[in-house]
C-alpha positions as CSV (number, residue, x, y, z in Angstrom):
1,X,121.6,65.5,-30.7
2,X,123.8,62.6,-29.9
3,X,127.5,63.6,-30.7
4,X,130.6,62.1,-30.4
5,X,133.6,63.0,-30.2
6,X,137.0,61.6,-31.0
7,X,140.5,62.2,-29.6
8,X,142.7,61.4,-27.2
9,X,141.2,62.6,-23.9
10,X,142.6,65.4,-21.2
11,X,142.0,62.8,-18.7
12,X,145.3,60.5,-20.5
13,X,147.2,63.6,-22.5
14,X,147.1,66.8,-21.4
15,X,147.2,68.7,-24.5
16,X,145.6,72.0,-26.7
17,X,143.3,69.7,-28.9
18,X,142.2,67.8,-25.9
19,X,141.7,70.7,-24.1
20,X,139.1,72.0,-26.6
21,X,137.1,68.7,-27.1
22,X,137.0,68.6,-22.9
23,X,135.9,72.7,-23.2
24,X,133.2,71.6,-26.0
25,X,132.0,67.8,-24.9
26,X,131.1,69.6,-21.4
27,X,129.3,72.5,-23.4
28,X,127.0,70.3,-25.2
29,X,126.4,68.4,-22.3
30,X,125.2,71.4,-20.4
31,X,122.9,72.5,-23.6
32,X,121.2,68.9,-23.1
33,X,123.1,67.2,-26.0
34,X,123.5,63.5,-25.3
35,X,128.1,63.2,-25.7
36,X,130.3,60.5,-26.1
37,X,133.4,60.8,-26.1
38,X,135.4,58.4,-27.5
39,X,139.5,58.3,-26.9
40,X,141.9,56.2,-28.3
41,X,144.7,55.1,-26.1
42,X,147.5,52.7,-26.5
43,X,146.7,51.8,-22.8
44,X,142.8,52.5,-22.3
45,X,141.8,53.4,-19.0
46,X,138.8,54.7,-17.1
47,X,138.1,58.6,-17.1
48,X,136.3,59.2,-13.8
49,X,135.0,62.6,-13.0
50,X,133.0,63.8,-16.1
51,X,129.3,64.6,-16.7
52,X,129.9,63.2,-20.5
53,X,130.6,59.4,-21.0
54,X,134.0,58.7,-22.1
55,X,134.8,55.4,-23.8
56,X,138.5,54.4,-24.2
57,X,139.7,52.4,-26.8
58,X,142.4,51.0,-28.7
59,X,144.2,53.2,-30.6
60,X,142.9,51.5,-33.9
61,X,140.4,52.2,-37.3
62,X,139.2,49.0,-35.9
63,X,138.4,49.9,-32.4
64,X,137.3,53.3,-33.1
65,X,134.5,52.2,-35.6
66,X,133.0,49.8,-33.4
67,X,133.2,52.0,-31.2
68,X,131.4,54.5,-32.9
69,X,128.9,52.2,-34.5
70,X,128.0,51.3,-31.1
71,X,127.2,54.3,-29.8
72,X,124.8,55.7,-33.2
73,X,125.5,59.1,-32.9
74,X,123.6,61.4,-34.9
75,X,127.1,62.8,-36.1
76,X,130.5,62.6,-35.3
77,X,132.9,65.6,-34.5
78,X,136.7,64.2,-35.6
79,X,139.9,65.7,-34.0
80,X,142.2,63.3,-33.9
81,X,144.2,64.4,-37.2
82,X,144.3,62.2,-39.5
83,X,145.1,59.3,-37.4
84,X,143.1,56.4,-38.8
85,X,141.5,59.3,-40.8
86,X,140.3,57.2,-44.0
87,X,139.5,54.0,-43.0
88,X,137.3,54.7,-39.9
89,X,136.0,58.2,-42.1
90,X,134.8,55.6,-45.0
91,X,133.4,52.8,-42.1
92,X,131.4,56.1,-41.2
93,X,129.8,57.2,-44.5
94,X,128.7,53.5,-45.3
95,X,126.5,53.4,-42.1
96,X,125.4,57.0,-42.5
97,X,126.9,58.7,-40.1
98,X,128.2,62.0,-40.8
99,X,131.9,63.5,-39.8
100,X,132.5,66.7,-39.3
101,X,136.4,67.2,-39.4
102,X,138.1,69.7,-37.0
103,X,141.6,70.8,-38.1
104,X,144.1,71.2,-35.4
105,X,147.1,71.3,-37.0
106,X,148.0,72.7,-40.8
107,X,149.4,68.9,-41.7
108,X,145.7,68.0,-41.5
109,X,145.8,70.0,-44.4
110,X,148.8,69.0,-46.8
111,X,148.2,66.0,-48.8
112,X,152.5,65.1,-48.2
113,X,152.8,66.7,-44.5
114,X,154.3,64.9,-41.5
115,X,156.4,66.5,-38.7
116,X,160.3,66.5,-38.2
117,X,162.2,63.1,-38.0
118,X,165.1,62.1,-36.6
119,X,168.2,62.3,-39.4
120,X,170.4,59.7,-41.3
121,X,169.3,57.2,-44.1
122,X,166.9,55.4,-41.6
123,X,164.9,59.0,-41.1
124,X,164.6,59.5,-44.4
125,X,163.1,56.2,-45.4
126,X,160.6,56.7,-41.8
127,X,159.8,60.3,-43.3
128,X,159.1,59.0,-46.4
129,X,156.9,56.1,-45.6
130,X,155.0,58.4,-43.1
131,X,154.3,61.0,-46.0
132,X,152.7,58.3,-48.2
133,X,150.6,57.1,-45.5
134,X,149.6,61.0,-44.6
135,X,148.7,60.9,-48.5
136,X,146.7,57.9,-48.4
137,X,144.8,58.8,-45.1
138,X,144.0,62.2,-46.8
139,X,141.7,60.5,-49.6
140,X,139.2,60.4,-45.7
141,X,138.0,63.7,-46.4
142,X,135.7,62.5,-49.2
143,X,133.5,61.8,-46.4
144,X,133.7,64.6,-44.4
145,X,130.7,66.6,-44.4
146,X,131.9,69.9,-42.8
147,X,135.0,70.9,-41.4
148,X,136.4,73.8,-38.5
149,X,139.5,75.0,-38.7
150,X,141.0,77.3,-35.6
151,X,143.3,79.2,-37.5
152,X,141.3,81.4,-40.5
153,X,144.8,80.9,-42.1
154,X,143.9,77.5,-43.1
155,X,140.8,78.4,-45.0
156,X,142.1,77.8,-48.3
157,X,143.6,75.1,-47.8
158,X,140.3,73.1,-46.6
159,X,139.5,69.9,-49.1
160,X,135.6,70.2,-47.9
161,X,133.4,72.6,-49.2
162,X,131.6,73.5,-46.3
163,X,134.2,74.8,-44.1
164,X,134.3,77.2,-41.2
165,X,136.5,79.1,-38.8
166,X,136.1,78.2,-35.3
167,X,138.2,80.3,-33.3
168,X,139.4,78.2,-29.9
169,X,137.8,79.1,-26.5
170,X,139.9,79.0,-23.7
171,X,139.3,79.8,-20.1
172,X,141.0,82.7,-18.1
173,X,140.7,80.8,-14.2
174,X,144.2,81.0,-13.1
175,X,146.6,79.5,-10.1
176,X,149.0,82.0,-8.5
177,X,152.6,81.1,-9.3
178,X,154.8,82.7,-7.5
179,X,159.2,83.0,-8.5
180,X,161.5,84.9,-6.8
181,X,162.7,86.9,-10.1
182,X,161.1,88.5,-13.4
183,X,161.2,85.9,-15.8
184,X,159.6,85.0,-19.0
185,X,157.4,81.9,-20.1
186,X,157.5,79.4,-22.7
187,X,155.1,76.4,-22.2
188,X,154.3,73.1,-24.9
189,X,154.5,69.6,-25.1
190,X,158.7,69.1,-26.0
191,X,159.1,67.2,-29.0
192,X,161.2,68.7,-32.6
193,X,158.5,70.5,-34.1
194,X,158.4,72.7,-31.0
195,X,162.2,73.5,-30.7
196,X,163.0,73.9,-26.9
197,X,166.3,74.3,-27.7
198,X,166.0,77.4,-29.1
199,X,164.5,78.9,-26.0
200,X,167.9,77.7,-23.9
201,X,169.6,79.4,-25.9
202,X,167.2,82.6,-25.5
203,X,167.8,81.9,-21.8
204,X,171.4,82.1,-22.0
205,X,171.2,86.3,-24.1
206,X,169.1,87.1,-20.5
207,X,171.4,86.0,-18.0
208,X,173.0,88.7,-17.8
209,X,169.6,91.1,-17.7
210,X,168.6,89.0,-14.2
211,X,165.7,87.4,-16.0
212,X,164.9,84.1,-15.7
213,X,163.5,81.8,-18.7
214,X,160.9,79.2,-17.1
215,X,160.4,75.9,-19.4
216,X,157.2,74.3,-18.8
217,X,155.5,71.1,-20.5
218,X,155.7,67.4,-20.8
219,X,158.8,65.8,-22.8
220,X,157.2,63.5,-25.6
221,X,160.2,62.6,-27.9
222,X,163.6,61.3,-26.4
223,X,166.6,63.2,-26.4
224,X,165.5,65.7,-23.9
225,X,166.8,64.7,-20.8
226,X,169.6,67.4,-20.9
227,X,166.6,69.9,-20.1
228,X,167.6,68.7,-16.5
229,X,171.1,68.9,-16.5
230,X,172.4,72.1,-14.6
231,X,175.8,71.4,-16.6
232,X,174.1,71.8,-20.1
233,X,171.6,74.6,-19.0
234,X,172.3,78.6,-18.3
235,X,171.9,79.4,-14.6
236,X,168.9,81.6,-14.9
237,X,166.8,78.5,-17.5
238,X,164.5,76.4,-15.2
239,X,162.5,73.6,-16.7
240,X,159.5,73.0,-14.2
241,X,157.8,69.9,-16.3
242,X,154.0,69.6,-17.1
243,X,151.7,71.5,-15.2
244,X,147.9,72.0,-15.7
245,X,146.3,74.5,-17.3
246,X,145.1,76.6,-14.5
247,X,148.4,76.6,-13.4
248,X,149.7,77.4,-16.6
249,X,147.6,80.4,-17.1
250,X,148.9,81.5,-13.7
251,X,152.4,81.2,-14.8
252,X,151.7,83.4,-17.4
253,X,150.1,86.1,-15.6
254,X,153.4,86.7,-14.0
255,X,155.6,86.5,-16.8
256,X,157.4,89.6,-18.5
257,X,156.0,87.7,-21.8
258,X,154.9,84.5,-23.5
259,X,158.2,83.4,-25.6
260,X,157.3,81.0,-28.7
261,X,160.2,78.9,-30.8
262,X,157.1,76.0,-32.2
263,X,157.1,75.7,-35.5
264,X,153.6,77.0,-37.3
265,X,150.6,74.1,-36.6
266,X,147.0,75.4,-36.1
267,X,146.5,77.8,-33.0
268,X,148.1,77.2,-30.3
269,X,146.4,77.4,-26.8
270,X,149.1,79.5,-25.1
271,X,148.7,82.2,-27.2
272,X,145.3,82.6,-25.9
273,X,146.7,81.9,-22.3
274,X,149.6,84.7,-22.9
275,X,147.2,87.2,-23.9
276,X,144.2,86.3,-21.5
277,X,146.2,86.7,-18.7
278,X,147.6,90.4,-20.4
279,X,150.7,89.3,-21.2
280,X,152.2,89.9,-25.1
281,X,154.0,87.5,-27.6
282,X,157.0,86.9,-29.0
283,X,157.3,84.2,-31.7
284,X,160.0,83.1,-33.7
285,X,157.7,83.1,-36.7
286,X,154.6,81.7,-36.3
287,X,151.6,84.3,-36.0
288,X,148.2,82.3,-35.5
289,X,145.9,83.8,-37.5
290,X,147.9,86.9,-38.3
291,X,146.9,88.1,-35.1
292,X,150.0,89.2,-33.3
293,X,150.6,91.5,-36.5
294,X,147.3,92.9,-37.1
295,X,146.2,93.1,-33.4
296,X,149.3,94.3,-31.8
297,X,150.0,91.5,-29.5
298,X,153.6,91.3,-29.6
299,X,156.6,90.6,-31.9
300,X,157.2,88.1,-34.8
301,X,160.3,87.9,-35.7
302,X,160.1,85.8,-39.2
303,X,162.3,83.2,-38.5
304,X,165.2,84.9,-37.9
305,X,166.7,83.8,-34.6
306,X,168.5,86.7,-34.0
307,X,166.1,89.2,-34.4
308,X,164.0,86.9,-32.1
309,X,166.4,87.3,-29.5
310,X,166.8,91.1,-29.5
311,X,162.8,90.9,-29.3
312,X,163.1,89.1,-26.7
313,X,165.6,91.2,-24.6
314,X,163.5,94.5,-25.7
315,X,160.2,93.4,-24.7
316,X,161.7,91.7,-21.3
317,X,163.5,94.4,-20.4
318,X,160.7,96.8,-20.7
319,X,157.8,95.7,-18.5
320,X,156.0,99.0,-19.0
321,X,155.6,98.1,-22.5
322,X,154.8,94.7,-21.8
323,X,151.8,95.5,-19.7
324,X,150.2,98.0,-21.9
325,X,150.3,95.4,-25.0
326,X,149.0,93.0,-22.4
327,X,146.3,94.9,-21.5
328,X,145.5,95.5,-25.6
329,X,146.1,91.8,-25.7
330,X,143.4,90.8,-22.8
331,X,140.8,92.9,-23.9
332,X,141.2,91.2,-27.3
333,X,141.0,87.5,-26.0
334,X,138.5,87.6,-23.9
335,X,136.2,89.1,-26.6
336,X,137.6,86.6,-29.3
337,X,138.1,83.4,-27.6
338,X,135.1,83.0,-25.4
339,X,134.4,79.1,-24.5
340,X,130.6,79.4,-25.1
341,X,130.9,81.3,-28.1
342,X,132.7,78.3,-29.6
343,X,130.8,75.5,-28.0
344,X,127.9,77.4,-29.5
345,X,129.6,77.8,-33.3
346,X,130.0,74.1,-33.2
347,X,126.9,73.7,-32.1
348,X,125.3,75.3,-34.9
349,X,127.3,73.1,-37.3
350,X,127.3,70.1,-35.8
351,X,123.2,70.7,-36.0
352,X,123.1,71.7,-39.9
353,X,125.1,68.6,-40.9
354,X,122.4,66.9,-39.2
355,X,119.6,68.3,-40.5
356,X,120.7,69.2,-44.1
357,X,121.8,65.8,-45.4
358,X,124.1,66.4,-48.0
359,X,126.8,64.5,-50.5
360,X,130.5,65.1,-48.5
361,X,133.5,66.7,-49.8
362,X,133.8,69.1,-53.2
363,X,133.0,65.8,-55.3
């Protein structure tokens, strides 16, 4: 088959989605599939280094449809939200070429959903004109042949009649990351939605328990400079900036536990990390899946941030425990999050849409 894929690539944001559509381009390369990958930028540069072609373009509906049309890919595999969603979607069905959506975040889902603005009367009109455009770029998935969704959660709330859960795969190679002291990890890309602040402040109930709290990710939104500022951090909260995902993993291998404030989205690769590298959970609220629950990876604390906290303290404070959920945890990744097994789920779909030509959508 020729596929290609669109989203931004690792190789200019290093991110979960990206991540998986680097994990799945190379897979279908290697089974003799024929990938572009195609990644808007709003600087486009050369990715060097990768068996599959990457093209980068404009971040546009423009730039991405002729950039699509140019390469005549026997169908497309779309995770890129809905960013440019409808018009390039539509562009796609009138030349024949068909989409298969993959959701990486629940606002793919909601008609009305955006993510957390900045306040005052100026926010709310922003929020407002970024939910009608969410609403309006929704009306895309009239074209979408099939869609994926990482997070069985989000079934039900899938627009397309042919829909499927794809769990993530994710990859257990690991850096050693060595720190003087026990500490405990919490790692994504710092914007609102993921509420770093609420992890300082976890920081600060340890200090006193000589555990450290180590920050790790690149800052996206502003207002996060204080992360750096020994005068508005505890003693024990260090925030290391972006690291890669090997290292990442390695971080988490010596880690007490994986500590999560994010708000829920679709399945967040450090969950996988955390429990591939036998170390448990303990989230605020969200529970991928249902997973940490059902499983018996962790603690979820439903949204109350005190209960979090004590979680927090009890879990970090009792490695023993730690390490025997850990090892539940690992034995359970590894047999559910396998790279190949999803490469070759999307494989298999990516194929059907192909082969079974088919009116999109539920009509």
């Amino acid at each position: 088959m020729r596929v290609t894929i669109i989203n931004k690539h690792i190789a200019h944001t290093v991110g979960g989605s990206e991540l998986q559509c680097d994990f799945l381009a190379w897979g279908l390369h290697e089974r003799g599939h024929e990938v572009v990958y195609i990644a808007p930028s709003q600087s486009p540069s050369y990715a060097r280094g990768y068996a599959y072609e990457v093209v980068s373009v404009r971040d546009s509906a423009a730039s991405l449809t002729e950039a699509v049309l140019t390469a005549r890919p026997d169908v497309v595999y779309w995770r890129y939200n809905k960013h440019h969603f409808r018009a390039v979607s539509s562009a796609l069905a009138e030349a024949c070429i068909p989409m298969v959506f993959a959701v990486a975040h629940v606002n793919d889902l909601v008609p009305w959903a955006v993510k957390p603005g900045t306040g005052g009367w100026r926010g709310r009109i922003c929020q407002f004109q970024r939910k009608l455009k969410a609403r309006r770029e929704h009306a895309g998935f009239r074209h979408v042949r099939a869609l994926t969704t990482n997070n069985r959660d989000l079934l039900s709330l899938s627009p397309v009649t042919d829909t499927h859960y794809v769990p993530n795969g994710m990859s257990a190679e690991a850096e050693p990351f060595l720190w003087p002291r026990p500490y405990v990890a919490w790692v994504a890309n710092i914007k609102p939605a993921k509420r770093p602040e609420l992890f300082v402040e976890v920081a600060r109930a340890l200090a006193s328990r000589g555990l450290d709290a180590l920050m790790v990710g690149h800052i996206q939104s502003g207002g996060y400079d204080w992360l750096n500022d020994p005068d508005r951090v505890p003693s024990n909260f260090h925030y290391l900036g972006p690291r890669t995902p090997t290292e990442v993993n390695g971080l988490l291998a010596g880690s007490r536990l994986h500590v999560h404030t994010c708000q829920p989205e679709g399945f967040p690769n450090v969950f996988i990390q955390a429990w591939m590298q036998g170390r448990p959970s303990v989230s605020l609220e969200f529970d991928p899946s249902g997973y940490i629950r059902e499983q018996g990876l962790g603690a979820v604390s439903d949204g109350d941030f005190d209960v979090f906290t004590d979680h927090v303290i009890e879990w970090a404070t009792d490695p023993e425990r730690a390490d025997d959920v850990g090892l539940r945890a690992q034995a359970f990744a590894r047999d559910t999050f396998s790279v190949d097994a999803m490469v070759q789920r999307v494989e298999g779909i990516l194929r059907r849409v192909v082969e079974n030509p088919v009116k999109a959508g539920r009509g």
